[in-house]
N, C-alpha and C positions, 0 to 999 in steps of 0.2 A: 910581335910588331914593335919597331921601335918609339920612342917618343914623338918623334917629329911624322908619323903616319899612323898613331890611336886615333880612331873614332869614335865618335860620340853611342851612347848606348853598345860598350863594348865586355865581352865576360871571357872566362877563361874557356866555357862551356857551355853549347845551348843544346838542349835535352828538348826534342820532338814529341811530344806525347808526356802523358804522364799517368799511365799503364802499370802494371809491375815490373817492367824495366825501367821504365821513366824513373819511376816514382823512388823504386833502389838504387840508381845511378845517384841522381839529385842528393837523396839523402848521405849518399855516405861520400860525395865531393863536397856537399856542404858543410858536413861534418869537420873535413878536412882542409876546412877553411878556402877553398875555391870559388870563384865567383860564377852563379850557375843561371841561366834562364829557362826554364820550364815554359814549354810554348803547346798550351789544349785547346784544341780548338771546340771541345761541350762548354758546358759550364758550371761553375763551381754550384752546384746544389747538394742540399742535405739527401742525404742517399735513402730512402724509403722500402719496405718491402711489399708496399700495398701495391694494387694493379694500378693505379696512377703512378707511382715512384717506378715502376719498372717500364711502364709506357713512355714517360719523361725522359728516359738517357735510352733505353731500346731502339735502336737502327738495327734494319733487314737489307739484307742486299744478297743477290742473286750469284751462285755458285755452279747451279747448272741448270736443266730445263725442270719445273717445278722441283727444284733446291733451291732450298734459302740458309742465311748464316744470320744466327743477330749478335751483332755487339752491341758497346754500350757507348757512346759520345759525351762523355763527361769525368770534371778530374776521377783519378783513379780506376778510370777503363772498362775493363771488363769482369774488373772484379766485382764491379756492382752487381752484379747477375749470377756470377755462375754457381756451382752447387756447393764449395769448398769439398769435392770431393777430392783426396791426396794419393793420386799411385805416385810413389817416388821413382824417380831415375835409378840409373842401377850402372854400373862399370861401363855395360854396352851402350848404354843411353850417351854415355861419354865419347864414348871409342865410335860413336857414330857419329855424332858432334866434331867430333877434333878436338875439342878440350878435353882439358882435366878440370874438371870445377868439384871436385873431392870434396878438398880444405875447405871451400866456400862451401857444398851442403852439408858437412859438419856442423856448422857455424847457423845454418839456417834452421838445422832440426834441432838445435840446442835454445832458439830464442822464439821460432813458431809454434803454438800451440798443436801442434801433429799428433792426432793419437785417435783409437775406435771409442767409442763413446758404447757407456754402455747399455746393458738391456734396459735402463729404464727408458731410453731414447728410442724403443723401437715402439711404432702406431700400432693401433689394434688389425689396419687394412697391411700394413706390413708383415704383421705375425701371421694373419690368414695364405700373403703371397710365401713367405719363406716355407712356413708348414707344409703346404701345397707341393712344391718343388720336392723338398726333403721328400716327402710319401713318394715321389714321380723319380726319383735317383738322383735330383740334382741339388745338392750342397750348398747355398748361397750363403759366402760369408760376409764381414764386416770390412769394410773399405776404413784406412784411416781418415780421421776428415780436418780439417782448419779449422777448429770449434774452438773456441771461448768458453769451456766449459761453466764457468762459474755466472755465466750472461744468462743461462738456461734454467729457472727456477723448475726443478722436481723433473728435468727430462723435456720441458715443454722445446717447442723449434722458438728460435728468435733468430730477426735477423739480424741483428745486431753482435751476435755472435761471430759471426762470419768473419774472417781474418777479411781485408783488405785495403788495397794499395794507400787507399786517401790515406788512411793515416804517417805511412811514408812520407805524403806529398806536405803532411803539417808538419813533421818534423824536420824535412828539408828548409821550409820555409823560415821557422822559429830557427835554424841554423843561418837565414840569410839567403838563403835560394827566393828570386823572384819566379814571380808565376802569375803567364798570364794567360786569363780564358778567353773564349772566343776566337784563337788566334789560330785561321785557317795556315797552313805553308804554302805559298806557292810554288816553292821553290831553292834550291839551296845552290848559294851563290860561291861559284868557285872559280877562281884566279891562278893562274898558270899551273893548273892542275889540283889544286889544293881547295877544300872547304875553307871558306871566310867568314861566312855567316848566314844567314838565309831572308828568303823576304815571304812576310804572310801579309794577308786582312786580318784585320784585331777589327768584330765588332764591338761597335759603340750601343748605347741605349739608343741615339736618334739617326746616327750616321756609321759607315765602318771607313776605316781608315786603313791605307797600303803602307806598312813599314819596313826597315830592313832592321837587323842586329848582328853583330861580330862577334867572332869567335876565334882561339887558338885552335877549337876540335867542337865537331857538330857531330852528335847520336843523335839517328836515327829510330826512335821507339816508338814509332807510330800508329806501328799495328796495320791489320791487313788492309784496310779501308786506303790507307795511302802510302806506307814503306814502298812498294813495290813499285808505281808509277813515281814517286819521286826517284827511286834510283834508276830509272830507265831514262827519265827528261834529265839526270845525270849524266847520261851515256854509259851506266854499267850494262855489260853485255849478258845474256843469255838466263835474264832473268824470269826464274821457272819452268828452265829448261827443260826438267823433269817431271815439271806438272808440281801437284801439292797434293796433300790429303785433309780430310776437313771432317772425318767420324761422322756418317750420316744413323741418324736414329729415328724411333717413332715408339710407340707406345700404343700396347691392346688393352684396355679396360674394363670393365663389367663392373656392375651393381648386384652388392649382397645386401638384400634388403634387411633392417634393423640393427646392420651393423654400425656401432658409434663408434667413429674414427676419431682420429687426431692430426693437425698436422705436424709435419716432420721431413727432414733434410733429404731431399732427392739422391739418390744415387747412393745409400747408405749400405745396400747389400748388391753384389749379386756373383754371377758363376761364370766363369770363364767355361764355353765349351771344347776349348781347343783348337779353332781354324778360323780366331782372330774374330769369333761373334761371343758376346757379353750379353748374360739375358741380366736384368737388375730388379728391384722394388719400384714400381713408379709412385710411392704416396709420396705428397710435395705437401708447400703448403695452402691454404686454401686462395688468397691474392695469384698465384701463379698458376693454379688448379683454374679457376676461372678465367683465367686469359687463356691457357691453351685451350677449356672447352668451346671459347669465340671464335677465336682462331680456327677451330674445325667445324663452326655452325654446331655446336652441337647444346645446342640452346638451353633445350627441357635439362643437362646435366651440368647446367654450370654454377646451382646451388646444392649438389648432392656430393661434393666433397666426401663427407663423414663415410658414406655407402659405396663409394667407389674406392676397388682394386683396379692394381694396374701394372703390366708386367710392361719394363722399358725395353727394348732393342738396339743395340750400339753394334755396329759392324767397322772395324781395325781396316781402314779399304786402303789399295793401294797407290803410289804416285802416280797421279795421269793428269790429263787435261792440259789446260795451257791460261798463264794469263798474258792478255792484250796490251796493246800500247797505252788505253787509256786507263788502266791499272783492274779492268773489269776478271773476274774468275769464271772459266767456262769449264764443267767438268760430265763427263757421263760413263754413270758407275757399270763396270763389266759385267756381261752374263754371269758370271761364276759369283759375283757379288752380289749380284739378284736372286742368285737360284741360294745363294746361305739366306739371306734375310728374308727368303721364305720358305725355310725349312724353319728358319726360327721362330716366324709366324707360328707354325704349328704348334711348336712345343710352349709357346706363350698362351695359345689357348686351350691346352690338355691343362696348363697350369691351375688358369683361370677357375677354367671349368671343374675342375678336382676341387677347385674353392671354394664351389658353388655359386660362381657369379653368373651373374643373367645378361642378356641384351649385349654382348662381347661387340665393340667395335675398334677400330684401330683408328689413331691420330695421323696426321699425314707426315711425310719423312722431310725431318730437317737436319739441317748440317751445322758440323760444329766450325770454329775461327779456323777459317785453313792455316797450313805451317807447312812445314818442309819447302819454299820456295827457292830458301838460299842454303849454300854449301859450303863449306870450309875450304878453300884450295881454290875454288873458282870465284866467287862473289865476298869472299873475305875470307881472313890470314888469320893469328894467334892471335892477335889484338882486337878483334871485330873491324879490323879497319879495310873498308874498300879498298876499287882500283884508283879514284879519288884521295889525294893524302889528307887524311886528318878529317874525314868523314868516316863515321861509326856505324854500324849496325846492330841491335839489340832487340829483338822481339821475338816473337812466335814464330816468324820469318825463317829461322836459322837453327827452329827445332826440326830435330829429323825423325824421331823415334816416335813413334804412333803409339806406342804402349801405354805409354804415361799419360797423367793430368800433369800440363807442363808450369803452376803456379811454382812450384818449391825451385825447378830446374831453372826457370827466367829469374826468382831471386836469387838462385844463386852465380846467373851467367850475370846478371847485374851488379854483383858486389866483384864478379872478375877481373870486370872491364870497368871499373870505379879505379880499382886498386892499381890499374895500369894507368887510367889518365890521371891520376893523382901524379905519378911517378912524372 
């Protein structure tokens, strides 16, 4: 814009979210000396591992009929919650993307702490589940993880260890990037075809208030809870046309009585069977071990931690379903997706059972952050940039590859698309 048409509260870049795209966009424009607005609509709170800190930013929302997905609503997204479990990307992960983002996860596995941790990190309920498997034919190895090693005294789980985004979102800041919480979107405002700025609700402590803010270029990192319905009240066409995928999983349990456990990082081993099912270690730690046994009423075992094994279940499923106009995800998983996830029932409780656990029940099936909605060629170009000009897109959204945990591939598709709007 020229001088005689600047507006008031104007940046060079307003960043949606502030996620692991948010939050790597922000920092490395800030970096770059650009003037950045970071717009969350959680709130900035100290990030907790206890079942109150994960009740606090935890939102559930429905993905199909008894499927649920939770994220998290507060700076730094979703990373508040998840396991720091790391499958990396891989050439295909690319080449199904449309990018090349190489150079940028060079650049990421040089500066994140990436790597298996070792056997002193594995639980005594762990050692019982890997053993098990191994006697039964199946090999479960070591996932790398996003650990902090040195946060970990003697092996112990912390959560504080956990790589995530907030810390992005302070370093953008201490660079100059503003940030503000509370600030719902409703909306991104666009002028003869082009993003200008957008208009959200910023609550207040006693009131909330309707604002706009300008921009030369507006990303989109919202995450599934709103990317999708704002690009639709856009007018982008044929958003999730090919449906999404969102890893639906559950977990069978058993109690081996006098065993003294420990807790420890979810998702640390397990075995790929071949047809896109993942059997894994289910020992967590004890704050998350007690919400999921509420979660499934399962009352009498929600202080027996230490004595419970638990074999996870993650099925690779494929794109279907549909999302609606008010941005909701409907999905319903295929015969052939049903008939794997219980066949691999069985093989969770041969496990079990070879472990000598007792009273074997399974948790109910939840689903992970959907992704795959949008596609390179149809819903955006090399640059993340829509059919909108100088509206961006960055999240979970625009992953297509189900194989992966997609933490490492979203920093590095956020320092891609940094490095072009800097330009």
């Amino acid at each position: 814009m020229t001088a005689s048409t600047t507006r008031a509260d104007e940046y060079d870049v307003i960043v949606i979210g502030s996620g692991t795209c948010g939050a790597t966009i922000s920092r490395e424009l800030s970096r770059r000396r650009k003037k950045v607005l970071m717009l969350e609509q959680g709130a900035d709170v100290a990030l907790q591992g206890s079942a109150s800190g994960i009740v606090a930013v935890g939102r559930d929302f429905r993905v199909g009929p008894s499927l649920k997905a939770t994220s998290a609503v507060t700076v730094g997204g979703s990373t508040s919650l998840y396991f720091s479990v790391c499958k990396l990307p891989t050439p295909e992960t690319f080449a199904r993307l449309g990018l090349d983002l190489s150079a940028q996860f060079e650049e990421v596995r040089r500066e994140l702490p990436i790597a298996e941790l070792p056997d002193e990190f594995l639980a005594p309920q762990t050692l019982r589940v890997r053993d098990s498997a191994q006697q039964l034919g199946f090999a479960m190895k070591k996932n790398l993880m996003l650990i902090d090693q040195s946060k970990c005294r003697d092996g112990a789980y912390s959560y504080d260890a956990k790589w995530k985004a907030k810390g992005y979102v302070a370093e953008a800041v201490a660079s100059g990037a503003s940030l503000r919480c509370g600030a719902k979107v409703q909306k991104v405002l666009v002028e003869n075809g082009s993003a200008v700025g957008v208009e959200y609700v910023e609550k207040g402590r006693f009131v909330s208030q309707r604002r706009r803010s300008y921009a030369g270029k507006v990303v989109l990192s919202a995450g599934a809870l709103s990317t999708p319905k704002l690009l639709m009240d856009c007018g982008i066409d044929n958003v999730g046309d090919r449906g999404f995928f969102c890893k639906p999983a559950y977990m069978v349990c058993g109690r081996v009585p006098g065993l003294r456990g420990k807790e420890a990082f979810l998702g640390y081993l397990d075995v790929d069977l071949g047809n896109g099912v993942y059997l894994g270690d289910g020992t967590m730690n004890a704050s998350l071990f007690k919400l999921v046994m509420m979660s499934n009423f399962r009352w009498r075992q929600m202080f027996a931690h230490p004595e419970t094994v638990a074999v996870g279940i993650l099925i690779n499923d494929s794109m279907g379903g549909e999302i609606r106009r008010d941005g909701q995800y409907r999905k319903q998983l295929t015969p052939q997706e049903l008939h794997k996830l219980g066949k691999a029932d069985v093989l969770a409780r041969r496990i079990l059972e070879n472990a000598r656990a007792r009273n074997l029940f399974r948790t109910r099936l939840v689903a992970g952050i959907p992704g795959g909605a949008l596609r390179h060629g149809a819903h955006f170009d090399h640059n993340l940039e829509t059919q909108v000009r100088n509206l961006h897109v960055c999240d979970h959204s625009v992953i297509s590859d189900v194989r992966i945990t997609p933490t490492v591939t979203l920093i590095s598709l956020g320092r891609y698309l940094a490095k072009r709007l800097a330009a």
